[in-house]
PDB file of N, CA, C and O in Angstrom:
ATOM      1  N   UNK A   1      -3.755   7.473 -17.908  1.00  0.00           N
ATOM      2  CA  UNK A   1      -4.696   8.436 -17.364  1.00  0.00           C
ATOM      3  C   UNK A   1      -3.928   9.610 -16.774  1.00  0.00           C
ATOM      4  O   UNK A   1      -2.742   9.516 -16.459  1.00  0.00           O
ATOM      5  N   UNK A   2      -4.613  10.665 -16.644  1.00  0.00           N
ATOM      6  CA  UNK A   2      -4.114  12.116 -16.209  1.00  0.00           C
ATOM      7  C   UNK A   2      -4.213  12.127 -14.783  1.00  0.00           C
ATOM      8  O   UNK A   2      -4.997  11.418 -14.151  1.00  0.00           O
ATOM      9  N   UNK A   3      -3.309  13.040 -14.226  1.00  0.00           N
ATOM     10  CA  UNK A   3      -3.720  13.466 -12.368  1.00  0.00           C
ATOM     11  C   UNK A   3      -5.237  14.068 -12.397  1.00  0.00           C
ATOM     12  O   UNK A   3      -5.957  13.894 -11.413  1.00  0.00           O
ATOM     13  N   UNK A   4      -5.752  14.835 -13.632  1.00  0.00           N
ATOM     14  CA  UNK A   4      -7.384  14.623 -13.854  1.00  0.00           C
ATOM     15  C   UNK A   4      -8.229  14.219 -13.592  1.00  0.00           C
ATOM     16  O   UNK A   4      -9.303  14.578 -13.109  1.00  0.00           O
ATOM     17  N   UNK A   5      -7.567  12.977 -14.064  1.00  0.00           N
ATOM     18  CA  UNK A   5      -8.829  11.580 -13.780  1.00  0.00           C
ATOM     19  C   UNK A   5      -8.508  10.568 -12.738  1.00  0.00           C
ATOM     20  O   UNK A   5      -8.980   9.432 -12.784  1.00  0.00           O
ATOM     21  N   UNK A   6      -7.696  10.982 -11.785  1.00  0.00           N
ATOM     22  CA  UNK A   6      -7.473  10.620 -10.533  1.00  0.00           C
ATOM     23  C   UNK A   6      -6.428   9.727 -10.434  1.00  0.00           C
ATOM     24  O   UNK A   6      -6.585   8.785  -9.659  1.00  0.00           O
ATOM     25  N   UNK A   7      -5.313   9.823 -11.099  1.00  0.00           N
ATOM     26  CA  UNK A   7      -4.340   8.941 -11.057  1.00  0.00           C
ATOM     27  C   UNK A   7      -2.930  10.165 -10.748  1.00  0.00           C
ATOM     28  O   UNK A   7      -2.636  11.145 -11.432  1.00  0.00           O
ATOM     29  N   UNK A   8      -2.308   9.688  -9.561  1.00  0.00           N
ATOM     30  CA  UNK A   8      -0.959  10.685  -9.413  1.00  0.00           C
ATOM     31  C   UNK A   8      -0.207  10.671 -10.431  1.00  0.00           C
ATOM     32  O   UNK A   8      -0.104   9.755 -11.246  1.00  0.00           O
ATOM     33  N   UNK A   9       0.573  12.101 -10.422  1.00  0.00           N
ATOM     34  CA  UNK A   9       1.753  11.697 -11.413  1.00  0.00           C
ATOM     35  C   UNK A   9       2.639  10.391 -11.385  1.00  0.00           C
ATOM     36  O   UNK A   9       3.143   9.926 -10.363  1.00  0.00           O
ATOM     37  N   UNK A  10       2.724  10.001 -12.329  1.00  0.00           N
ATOM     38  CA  UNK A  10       3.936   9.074 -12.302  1.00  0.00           C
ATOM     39  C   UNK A  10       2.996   7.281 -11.702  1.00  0.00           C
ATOM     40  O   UNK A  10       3.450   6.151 -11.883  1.00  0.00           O
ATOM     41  N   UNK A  11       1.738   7.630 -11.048  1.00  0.00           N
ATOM     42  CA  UNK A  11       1.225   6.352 -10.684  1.00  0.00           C
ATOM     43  C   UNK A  11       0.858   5.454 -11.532  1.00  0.00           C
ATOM     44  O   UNK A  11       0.167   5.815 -12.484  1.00  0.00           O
ATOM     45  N   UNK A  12       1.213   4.140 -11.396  1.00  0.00           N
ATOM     46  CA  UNK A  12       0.732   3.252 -12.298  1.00  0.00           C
ATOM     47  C   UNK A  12       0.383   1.473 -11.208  1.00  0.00           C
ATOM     48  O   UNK A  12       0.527   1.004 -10.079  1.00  0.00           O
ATOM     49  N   UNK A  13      -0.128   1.123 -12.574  1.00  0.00           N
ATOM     50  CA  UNK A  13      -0.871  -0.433 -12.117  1.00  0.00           C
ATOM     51  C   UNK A  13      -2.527  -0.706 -11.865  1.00  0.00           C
ATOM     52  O   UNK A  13      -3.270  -0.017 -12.562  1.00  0.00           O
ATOM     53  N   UNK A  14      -2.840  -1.177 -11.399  1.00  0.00           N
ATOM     54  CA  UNK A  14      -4.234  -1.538 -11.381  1.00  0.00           C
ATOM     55  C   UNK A  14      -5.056  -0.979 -10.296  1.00  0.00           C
ATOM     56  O   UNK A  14      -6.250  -0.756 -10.498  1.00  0.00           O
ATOM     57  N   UNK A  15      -4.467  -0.720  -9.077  1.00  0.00           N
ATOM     58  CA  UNK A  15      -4.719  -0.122  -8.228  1.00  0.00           C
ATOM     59  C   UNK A  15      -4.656   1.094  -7.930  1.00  0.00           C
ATOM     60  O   UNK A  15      -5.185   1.597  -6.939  1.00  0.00           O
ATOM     61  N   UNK A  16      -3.909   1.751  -8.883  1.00  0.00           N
ATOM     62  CA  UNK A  16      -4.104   3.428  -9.242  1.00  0.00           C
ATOM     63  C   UNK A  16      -5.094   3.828  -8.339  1.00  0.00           C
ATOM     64  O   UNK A  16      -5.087   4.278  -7.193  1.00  0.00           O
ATOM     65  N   UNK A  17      -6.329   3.413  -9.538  1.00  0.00           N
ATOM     66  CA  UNK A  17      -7.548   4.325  -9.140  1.00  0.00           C
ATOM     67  C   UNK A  17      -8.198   4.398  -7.711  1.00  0.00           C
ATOM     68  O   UNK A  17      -8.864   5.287  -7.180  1.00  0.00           O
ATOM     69  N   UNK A  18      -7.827   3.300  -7.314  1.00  0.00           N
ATOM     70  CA  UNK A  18      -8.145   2.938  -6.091  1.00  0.00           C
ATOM     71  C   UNK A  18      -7.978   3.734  -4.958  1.00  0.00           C
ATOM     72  O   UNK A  18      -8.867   4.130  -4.204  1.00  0.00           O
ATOM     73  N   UNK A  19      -6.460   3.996  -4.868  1.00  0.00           N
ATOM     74  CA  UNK A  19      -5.452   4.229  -3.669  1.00  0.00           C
ATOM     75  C   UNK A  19      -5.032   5.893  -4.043  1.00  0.00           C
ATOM     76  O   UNK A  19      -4.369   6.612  -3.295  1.00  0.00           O
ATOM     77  N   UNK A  20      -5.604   6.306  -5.414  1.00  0.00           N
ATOM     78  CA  UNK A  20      -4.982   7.486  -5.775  1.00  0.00           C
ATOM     79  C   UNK A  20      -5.295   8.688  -4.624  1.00  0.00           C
ATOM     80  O   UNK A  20      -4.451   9.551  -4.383  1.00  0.00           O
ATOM     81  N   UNK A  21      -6.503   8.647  -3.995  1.00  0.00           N
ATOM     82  CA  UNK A  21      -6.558   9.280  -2.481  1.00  0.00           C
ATOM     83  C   UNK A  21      -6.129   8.969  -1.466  1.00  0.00           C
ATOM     84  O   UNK A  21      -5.940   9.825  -0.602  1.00  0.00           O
ATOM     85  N   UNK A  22      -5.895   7.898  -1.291  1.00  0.00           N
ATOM     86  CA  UNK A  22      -5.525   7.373   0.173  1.00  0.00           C
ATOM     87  C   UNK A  22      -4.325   7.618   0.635  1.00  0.00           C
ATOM     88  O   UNK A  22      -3.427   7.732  -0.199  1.00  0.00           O
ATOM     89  N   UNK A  23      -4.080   7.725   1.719  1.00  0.00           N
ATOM     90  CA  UNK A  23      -3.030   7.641   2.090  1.00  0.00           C
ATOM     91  C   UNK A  23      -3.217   7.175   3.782  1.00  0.00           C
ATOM     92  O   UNK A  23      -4.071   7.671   4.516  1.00  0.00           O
ATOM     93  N   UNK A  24      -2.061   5.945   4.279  1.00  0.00           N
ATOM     94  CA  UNK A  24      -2.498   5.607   5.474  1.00  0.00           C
ATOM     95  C   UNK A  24      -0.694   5.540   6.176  1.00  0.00           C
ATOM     96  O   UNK A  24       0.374   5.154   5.701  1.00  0.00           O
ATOM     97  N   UNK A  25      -1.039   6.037   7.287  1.00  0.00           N
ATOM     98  CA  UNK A  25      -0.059   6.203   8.067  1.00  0.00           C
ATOM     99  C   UNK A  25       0.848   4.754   8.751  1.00  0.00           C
ATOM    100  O   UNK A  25       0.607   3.555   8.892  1.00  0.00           O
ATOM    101  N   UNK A  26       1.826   5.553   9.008  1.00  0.00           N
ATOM    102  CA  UNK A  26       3.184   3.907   8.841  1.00  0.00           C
ATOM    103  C   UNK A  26       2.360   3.002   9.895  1.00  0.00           C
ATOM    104  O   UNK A  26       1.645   2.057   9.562  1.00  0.00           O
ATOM    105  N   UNK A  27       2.583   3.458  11.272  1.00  0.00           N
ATOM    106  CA  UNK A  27       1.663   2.960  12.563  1.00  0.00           C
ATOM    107  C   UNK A  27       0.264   2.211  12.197  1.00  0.00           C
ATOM    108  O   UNK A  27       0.132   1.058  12.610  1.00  0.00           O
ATOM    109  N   UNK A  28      -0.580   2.688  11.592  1.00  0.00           N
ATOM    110  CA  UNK A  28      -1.842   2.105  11.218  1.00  0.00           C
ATOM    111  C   UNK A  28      -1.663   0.898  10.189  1.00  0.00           C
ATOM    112  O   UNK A  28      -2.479  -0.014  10.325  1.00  0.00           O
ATOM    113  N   UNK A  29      -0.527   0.739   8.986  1.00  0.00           N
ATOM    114  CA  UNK A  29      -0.383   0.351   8.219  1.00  0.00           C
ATOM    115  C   UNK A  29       0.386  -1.135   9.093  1.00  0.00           C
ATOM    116  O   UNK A  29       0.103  -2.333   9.083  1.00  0.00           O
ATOM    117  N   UNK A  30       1.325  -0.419   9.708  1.00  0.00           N
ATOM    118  CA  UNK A  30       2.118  -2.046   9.682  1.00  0.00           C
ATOM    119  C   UNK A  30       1.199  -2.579  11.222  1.00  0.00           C
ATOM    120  O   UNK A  30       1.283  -3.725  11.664  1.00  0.00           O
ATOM    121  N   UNK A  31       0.521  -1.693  11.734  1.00  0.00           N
ATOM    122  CA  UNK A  31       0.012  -2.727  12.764  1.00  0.00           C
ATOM    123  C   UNK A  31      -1.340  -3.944  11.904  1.00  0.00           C
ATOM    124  O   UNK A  31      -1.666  -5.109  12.129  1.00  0.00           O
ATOM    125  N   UNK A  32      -1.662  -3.205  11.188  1.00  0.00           N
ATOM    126  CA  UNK A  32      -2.466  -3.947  10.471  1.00  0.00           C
ATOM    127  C   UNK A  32      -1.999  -5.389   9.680  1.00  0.00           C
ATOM    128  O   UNK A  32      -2.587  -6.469   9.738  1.00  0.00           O
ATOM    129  N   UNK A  33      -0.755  -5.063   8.923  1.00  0.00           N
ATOM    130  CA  UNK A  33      -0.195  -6.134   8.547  1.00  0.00           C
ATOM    131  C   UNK A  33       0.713  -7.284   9.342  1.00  0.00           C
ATOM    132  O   UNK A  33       1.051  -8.366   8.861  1.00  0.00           O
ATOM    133  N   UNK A  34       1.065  -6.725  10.840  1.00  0.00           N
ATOM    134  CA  UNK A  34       1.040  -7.750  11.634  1.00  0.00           C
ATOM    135  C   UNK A  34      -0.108  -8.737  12.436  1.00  0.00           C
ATOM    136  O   UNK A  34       0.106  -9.870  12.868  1.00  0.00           O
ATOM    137  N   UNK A  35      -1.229  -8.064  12.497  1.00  0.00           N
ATOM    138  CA  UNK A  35      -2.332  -8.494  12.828  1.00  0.00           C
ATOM    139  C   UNK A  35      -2.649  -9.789  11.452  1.00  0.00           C
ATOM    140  O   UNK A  35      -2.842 -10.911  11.921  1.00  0.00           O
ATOM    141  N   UNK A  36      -2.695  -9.726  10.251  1.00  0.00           N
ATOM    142  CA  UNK A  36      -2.814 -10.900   9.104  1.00  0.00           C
ATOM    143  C   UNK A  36      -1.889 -11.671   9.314  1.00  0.00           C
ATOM    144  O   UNK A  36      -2.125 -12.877   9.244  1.00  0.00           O
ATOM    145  N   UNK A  37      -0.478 -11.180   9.653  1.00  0.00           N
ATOM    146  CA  UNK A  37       1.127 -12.010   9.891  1.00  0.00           C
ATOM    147  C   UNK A  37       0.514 -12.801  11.491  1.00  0.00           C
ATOM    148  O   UNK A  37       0.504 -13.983  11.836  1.00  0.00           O
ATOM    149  N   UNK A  38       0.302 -12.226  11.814  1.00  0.00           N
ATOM    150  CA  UNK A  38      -0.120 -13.166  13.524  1.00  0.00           C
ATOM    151  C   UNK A  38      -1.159 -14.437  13.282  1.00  0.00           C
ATOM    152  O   UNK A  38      -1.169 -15.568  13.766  1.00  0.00           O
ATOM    153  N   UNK A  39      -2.056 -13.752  12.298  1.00  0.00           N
ATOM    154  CA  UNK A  39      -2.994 -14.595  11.815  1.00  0.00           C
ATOM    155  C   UNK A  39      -2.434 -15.945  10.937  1.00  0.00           C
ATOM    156  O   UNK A  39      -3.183 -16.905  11.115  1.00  0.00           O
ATOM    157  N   UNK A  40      -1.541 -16.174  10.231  1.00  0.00           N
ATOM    158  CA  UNK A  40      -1.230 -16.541   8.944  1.00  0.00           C
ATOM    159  C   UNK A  40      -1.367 -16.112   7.833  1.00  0.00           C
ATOM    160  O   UNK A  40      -0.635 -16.702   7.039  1.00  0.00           O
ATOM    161  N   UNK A  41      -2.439 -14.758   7.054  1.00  0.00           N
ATOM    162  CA  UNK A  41      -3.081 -14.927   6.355  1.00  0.00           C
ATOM    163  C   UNK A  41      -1.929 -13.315   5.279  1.00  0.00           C
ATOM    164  O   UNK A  41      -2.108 -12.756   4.197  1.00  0.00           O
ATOM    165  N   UNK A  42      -0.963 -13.194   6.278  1.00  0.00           N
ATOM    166  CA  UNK A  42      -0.334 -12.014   4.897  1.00  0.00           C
ATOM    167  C   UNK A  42       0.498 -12.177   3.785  1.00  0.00           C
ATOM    168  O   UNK A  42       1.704 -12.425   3.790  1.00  0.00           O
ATOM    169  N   UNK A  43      -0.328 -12.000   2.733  1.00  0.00           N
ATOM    170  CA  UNK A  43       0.841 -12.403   1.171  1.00  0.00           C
ATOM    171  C   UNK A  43       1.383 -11.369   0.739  1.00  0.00           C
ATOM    172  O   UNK A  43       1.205 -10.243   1.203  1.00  0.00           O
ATOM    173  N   UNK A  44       2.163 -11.686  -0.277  1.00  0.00           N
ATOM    174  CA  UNK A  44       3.145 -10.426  -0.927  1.00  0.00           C
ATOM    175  C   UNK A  44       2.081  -9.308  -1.275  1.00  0.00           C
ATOM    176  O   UNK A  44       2.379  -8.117  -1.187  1.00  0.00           O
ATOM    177  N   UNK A  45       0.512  -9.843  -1.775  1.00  0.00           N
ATOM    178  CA  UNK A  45      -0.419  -9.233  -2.073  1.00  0.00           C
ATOM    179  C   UNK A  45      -0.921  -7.818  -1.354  1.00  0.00           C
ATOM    180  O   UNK A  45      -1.150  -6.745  -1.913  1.00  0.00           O
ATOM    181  N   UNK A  46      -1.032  -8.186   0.213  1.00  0.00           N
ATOM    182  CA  UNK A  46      -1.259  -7.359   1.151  1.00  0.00           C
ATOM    183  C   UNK A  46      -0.340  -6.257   1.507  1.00  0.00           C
ATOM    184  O   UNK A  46      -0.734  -5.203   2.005  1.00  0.00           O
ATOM    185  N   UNK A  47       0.880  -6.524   1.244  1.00  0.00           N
ATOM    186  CA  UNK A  47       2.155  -5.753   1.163  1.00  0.00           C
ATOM    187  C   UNK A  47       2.001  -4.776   0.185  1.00  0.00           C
ATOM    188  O   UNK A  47       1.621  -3.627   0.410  1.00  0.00           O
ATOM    189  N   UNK A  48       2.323  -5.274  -0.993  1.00  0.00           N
ATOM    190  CA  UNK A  48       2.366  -4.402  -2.250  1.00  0.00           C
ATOM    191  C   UNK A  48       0.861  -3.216  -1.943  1.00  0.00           C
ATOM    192  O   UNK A  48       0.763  -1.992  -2.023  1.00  0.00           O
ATOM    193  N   UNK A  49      -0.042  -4.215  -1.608  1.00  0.00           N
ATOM    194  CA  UNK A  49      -0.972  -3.126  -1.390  1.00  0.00           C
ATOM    195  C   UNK A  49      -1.159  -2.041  -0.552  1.00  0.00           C
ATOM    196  O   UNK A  49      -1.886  -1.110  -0.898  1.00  0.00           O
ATOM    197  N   UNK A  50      -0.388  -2.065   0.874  1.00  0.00           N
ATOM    198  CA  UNK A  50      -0.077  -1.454   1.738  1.00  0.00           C
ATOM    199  C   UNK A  50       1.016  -0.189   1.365  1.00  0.00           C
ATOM    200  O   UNK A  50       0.990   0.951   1.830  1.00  0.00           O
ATOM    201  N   UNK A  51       2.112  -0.835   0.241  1.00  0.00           N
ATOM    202  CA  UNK A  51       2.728   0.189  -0.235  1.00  0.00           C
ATOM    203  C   UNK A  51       2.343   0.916  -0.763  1.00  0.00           C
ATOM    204  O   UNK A  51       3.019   1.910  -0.500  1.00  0.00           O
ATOM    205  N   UNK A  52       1.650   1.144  -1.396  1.00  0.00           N
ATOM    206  CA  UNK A  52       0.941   1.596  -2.309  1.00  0.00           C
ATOM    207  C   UNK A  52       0.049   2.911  -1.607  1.00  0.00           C
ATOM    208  O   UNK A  52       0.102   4.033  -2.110  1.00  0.00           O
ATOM    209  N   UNK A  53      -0.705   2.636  -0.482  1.00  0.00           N
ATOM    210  CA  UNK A  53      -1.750   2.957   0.090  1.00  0.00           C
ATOM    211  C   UNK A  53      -0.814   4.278   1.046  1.00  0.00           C
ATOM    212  O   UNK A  53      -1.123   5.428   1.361  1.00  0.00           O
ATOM    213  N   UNK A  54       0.733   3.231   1.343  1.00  0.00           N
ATOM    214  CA  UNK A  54       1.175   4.242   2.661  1.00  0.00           C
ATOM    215  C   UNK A  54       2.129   5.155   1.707  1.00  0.00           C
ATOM    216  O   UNK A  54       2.656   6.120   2.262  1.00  0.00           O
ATOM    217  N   UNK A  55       2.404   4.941   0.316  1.00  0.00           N
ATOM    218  CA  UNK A  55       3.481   5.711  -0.291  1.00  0.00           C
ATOM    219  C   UNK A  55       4.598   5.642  -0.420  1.00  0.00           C
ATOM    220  O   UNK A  55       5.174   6.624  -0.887  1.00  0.00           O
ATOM    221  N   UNK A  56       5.512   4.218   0.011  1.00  0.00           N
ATOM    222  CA  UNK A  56       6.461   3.701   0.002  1.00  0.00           C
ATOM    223  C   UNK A  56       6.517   2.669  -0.968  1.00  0.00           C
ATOM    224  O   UNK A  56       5.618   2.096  -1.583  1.00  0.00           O
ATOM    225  N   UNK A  57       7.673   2.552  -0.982  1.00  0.00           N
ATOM    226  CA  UNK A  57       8.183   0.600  -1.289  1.00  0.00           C
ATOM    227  C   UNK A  57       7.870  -0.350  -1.164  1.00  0.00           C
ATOM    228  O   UNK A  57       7.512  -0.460   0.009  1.00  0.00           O
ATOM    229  N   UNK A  58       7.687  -1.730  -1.958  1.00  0.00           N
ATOM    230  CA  UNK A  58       7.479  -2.793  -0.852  1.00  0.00           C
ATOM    231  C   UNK A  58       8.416  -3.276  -0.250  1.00  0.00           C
ATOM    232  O   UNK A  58       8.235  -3.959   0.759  1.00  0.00           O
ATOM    233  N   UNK A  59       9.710  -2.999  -0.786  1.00  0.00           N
ATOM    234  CA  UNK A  59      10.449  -3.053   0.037  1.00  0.00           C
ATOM    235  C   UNK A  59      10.680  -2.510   1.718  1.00  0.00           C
ATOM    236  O   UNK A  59      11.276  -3.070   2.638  1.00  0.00           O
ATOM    237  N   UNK A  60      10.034  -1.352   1.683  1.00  0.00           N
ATOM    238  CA  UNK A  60      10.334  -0.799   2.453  1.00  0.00           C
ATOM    239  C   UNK A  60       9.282  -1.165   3.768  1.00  0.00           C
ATOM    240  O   UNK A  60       9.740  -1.065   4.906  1.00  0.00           O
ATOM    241  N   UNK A  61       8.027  -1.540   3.591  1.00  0.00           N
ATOM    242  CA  UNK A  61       7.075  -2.463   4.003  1.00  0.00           C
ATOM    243  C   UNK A  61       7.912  -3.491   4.652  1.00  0.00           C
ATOM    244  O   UNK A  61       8.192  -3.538   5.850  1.00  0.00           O
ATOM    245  N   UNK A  62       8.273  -4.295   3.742  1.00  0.00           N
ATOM    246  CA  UNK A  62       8.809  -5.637   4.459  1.00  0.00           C
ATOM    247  C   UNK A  62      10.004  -5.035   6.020  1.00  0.00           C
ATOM    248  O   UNK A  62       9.970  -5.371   7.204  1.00  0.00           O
ATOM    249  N   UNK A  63      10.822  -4.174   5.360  1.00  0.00           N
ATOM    250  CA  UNK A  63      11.677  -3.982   6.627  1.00  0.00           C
ATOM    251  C   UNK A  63      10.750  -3.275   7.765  1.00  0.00           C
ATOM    252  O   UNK A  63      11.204  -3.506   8.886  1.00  0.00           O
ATOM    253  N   UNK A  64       9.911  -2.703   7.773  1.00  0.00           N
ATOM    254  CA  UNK A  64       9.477  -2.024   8.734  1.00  0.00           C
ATOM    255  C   UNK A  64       8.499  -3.500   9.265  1.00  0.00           C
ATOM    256  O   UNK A  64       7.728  -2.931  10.038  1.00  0.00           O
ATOM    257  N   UNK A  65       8.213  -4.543   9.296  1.00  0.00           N
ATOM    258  CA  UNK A  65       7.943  -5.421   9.620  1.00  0.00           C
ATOM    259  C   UNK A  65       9.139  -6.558  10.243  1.00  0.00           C
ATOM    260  O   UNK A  65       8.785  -7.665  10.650  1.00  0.00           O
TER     261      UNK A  65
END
């Protein structure tokens, strides 16, 4: 798909379409994913998705956690 049809340059995967607007800030992002981590309930799933959302890595996710 094209930056057209709502996908960034260079974006790919399933969640494209999804996240292709979003964007969420580091602070909002990892407090959120410690709140599921406090809980038990955060998988690689929630991560990758967070990267995605904040514009980073998942790598880079995990260290900022």
């Amino acid at each position: 798909m094209s930056a057209a049809e709502g996908f960034s340059v260079g974006e790919q995967g399933a969640w494209g379409e999804i996240t292709a607007g979003l964007r969420v800030s580091r602070p909002v992002l990892v407090a959120r994913l410690l709140e599921l981590d406090a809980t038990g309930a955060l998988t690689t799933a929630h991560v990758r998705a967070g990267a995605q959302v904040g514009g980073v890595t998942v790598r880079t996710v995990w260290r900022w956690l």
